[in-house]
C-alpha positions as CSV (number, residue, x, y, z in Angstrom):
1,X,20.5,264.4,53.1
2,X,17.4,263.1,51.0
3,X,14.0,263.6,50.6
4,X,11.1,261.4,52.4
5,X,7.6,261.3,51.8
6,X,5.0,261.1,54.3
7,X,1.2,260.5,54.6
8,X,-1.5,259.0,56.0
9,X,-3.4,255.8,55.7
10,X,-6.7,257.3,54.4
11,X,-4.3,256.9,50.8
12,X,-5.0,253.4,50.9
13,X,-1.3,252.8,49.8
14,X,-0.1,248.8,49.8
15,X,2.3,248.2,52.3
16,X,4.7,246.5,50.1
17,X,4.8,249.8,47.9
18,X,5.6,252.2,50.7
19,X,7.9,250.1,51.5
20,X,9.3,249.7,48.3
21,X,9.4,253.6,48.2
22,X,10.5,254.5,51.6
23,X,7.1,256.2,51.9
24,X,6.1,256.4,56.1
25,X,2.1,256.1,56.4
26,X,0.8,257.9,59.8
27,X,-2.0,255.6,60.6
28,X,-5.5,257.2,61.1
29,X,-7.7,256.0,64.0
30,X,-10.6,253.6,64.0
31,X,-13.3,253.3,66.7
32,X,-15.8,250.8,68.1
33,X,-17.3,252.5,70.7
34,X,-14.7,252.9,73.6
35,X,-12.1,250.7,71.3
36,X,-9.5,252.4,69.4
37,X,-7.6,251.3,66.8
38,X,-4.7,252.7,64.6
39,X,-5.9,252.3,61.0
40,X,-4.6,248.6,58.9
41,X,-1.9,248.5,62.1
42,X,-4.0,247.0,65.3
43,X,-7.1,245.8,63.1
44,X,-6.5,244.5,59.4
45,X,-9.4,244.9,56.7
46,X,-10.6,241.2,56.9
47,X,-11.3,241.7,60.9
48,X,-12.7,245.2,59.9
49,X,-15.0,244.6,57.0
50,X,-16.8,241.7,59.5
51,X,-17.1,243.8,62.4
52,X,-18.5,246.5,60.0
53,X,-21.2,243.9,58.9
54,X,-22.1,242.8,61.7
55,X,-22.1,245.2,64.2
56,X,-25.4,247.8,65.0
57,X,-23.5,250.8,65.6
58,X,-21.4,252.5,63.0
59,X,-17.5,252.7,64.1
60,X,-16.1,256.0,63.4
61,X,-13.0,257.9,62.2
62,X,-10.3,260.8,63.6
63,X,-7.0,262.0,62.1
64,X,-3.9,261.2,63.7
65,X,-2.3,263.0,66.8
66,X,-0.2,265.8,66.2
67,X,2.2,263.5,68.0
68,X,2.4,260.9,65.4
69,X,3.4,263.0,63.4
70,X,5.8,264.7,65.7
71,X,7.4,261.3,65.9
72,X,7.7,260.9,62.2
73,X,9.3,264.5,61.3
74,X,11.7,264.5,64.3
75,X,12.8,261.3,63.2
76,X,12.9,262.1,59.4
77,X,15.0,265.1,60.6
78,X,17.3,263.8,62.9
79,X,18.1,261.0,60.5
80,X,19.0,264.4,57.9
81,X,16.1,263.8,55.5
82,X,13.5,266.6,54.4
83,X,10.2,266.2,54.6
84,X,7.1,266.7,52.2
85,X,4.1,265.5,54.0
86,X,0.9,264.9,51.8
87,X,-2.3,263.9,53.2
88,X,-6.0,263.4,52.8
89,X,-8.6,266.6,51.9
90,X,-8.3,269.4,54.5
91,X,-12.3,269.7,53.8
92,X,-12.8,265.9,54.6
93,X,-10.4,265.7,58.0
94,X,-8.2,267.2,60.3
95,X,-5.2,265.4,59.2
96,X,-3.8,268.2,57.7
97,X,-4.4,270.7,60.8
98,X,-2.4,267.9,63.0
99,X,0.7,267.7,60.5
100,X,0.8,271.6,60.6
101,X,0.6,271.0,64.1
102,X,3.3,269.0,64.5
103,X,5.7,271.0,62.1
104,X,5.1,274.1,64.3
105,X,6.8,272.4,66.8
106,X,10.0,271.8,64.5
107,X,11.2,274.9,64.0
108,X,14.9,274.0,62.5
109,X,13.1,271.0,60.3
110,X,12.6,271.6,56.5
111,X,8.8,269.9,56.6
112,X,6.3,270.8,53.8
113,X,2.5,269.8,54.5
114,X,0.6,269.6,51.3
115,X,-3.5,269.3,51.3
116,X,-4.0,266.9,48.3
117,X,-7.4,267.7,47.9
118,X,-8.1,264.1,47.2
119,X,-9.2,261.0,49.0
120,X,-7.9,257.2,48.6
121,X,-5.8,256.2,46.1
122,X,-6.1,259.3,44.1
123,X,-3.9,260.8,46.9
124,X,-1.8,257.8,46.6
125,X,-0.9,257.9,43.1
126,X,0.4,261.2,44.0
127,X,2.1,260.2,46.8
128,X,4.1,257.5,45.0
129,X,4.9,259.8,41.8
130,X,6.6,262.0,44.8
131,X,8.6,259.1,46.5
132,X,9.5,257.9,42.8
133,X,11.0,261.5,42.2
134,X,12.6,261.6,45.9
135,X,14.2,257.7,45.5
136,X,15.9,259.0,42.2
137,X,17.6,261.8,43.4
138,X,15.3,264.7,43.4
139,X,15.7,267.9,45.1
140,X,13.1,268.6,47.8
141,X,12.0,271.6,46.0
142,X,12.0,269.4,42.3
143,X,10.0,266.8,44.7
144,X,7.6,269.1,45.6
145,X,6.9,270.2,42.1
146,X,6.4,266.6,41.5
147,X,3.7,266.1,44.1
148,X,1.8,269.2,43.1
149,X,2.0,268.2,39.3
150,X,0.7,264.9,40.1
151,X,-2.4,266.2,42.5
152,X,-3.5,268.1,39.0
153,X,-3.5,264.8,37.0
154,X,-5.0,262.5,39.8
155,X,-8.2,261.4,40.5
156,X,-10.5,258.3,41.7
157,X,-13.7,256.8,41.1
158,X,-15.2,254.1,43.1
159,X,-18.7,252.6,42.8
160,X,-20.7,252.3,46.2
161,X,-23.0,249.3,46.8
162,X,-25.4,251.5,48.8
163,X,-25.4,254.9,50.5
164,X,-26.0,253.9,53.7
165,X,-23.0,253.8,55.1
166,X,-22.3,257.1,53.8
167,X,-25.3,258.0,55.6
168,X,-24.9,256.2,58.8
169,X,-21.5,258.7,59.0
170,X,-23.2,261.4,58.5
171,X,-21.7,262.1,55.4
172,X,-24.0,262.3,52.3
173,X,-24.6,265.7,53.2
174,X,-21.0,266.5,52.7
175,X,-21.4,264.9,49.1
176,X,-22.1,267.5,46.2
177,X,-24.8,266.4,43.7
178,X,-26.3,263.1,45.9
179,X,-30.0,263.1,45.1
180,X,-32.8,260.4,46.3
181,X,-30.3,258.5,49.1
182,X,-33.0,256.3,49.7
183,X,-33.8,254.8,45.8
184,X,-31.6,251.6,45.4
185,X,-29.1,252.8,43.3
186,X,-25.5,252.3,43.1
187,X,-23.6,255.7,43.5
188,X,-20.3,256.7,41.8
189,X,-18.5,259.3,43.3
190,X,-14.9,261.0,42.6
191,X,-13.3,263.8,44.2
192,X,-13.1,267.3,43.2
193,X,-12.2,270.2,44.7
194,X,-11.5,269.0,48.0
195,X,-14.3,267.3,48.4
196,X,-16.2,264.1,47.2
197,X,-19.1,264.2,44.6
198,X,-21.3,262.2,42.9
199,X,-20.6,261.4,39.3
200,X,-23.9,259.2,38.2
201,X,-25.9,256.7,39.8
202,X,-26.0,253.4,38.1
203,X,-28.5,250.5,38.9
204,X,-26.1,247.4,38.7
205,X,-22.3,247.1,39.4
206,X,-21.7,245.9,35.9
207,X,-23.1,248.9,34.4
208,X,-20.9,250.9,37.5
209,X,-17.8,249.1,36.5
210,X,-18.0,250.0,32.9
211,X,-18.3,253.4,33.6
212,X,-15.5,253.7,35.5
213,X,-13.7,251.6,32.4
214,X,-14.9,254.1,30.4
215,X,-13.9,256.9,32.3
216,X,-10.1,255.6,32.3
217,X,-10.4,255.2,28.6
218,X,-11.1,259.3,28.3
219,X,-8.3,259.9,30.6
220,X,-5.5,258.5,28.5
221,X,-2.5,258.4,27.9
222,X,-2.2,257.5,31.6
223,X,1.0,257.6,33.6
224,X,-0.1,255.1,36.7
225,X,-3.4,253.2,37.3
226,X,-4.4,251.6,40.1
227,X,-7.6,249.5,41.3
228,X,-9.1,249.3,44.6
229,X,-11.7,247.0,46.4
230,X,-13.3,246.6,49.7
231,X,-14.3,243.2,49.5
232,X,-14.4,241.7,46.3
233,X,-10.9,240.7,45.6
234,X,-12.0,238.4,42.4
235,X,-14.0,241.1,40.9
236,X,-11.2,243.8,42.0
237,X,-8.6,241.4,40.0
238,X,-10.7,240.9,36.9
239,X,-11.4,244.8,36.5
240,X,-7.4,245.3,36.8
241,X,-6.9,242.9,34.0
242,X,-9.4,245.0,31.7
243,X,-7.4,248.3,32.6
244,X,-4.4,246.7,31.7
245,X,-3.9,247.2,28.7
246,X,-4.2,251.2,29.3
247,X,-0.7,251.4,30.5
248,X,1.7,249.1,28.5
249,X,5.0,248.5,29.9
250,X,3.4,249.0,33.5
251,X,1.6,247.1,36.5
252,X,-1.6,248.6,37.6
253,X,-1.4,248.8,41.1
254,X,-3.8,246.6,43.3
255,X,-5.0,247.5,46.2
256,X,-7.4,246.9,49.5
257,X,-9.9,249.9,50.6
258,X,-8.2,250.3,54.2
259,X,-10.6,250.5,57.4
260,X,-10.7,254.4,57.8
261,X,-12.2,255.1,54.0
262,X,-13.8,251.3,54.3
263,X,-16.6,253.1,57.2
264,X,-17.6,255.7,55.0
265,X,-17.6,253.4,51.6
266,X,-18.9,250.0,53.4
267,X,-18.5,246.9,52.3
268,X,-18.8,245.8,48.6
269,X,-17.2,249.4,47.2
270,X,-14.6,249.2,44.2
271,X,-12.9,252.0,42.7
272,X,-9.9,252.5,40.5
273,X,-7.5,255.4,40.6
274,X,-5.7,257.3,37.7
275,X,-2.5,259.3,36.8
276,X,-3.1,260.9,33.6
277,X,-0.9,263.4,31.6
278,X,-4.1,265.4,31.6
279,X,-5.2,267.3,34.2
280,X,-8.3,267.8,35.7
């Protein structure tokens, strides 16, 4: 009997590292209109990110079926694992109500839902601090304390181009501290408390970038790192290179801003995410 880790796509998690972990990602659902689509599994970003473009009418999001995740913990258990299952902010979507959902229904299964509280990569980095500790032998219990020691030290940052996607989703009302949506500023935003907030508004993505640089500075010493970009793969690269250096010994992670977070942040967003031995 081990322990497996489970989430949902919203964490923006590469493939090739879930994979690498054993970590199953419950896709979220993406829709066009009357089209649905299960998140980075029937519509990759590159499709996504044009269709976002150039389409009039916003596509929008929804958690996944209790189901999904039915499927996932009675496999997990059959197979004799146990289960810690950490998902996107409980404030932000209904993921978390559809994995409790689901582990109702399991009555003999050992299945612990966590609300991360975070968003993105932020709940990533958790996540994979959690599969690290599960792949190396950990007890579900030493797993768990894992996860929730690693949702203290996370958090994200990712620089907008404009908030009107943000506002096109109905959603800059939902974001603490966003003042004059309609001056052409850059936002920066984070996550705290559940829920996402503005840090500082910044009138070019070179001055936004530098921020955040500075902002991983403060956080060291920094146990995983991690860079994320909708559509600006060059520019995503180059800032990964600068952050380097921040943890020796260690790759920061690169990643794509999946389609689910993508609607809400729009094309052109980059972000990084951070690990530190400090918590928030």
């Amino acid at each position: 009997m081990g322990v497996r880790i489970v989430t949902d796509s919203s964490s923006d998690l590469p493939a090739s590292l879930a994979t690498e972990l054993g970590i199953t990602v419950v896709p979220c659902n993406l829709h066009f209109g009357q089209e649905t689509f299960r998140d980075s599994v029937d519509m990759d970003a590159d499709v996504f990110y044009q269709r976002l473009s150039s389409e009039s009418q916003l596509p929008t999001t929804s958690q996944p079926s209790p189901g999904a995740f039915l499927k996932v913990y009675r496999g997990l258990s059959e197979a004799g694992h146990q289960v810690v299952s950490i998902h996107v902010s409980n404030a932000l979507s209904g993921t978390v109500n559809s994995a409790l959902q689901a582990k109702e229904q399991l009555p003999g299964a050992t299945v612990e839902v966590i609300d991360s509280r975070q968003v993105s990569l932020s709940l990533g980095l958790a996540v994979t601090a959690a599969a690290r500790a599960a792949t190396s032998g950990a007890s579900f219990q030493e797993t768990l304390q894992v996860a929730r020691r690693a949702l203290e030290q996370v958090r994200f940052y990712a620089l907008l181009d404009t908030l009107e996607y943000l506002r096109r989703g109905g959603r800059v009302g939902k974001v603490k501290g966003f003042v004059g949506s309609l001056l052409r500023v850059r936002p920066l935003i984070t996550a705290r408390e559940g829920l996402v907030e503005s840090v500082t508004s910044v009138r070019s993505r070179a001055a936004g970038i530098q921020y955040m640089v500075t902002l991983a500075e403060e956080a060291a010493p920094i146990q995983q790192l991690a860079v994320m970009h909708a559509t600006t793969p060059d520019e995503a690269e180059e800032l990964a290179k600068r952050l380097s250096p921040m943890i020796p010994g260690k790759s920061v992670i690169r990643a794509r801003v999946g389609p689910v977070i993508g609607t809400h942040a729009g094309p052109g967003a980059i972000g990084i995410a951070i690990q530190s031995d400090k918590s928030q």
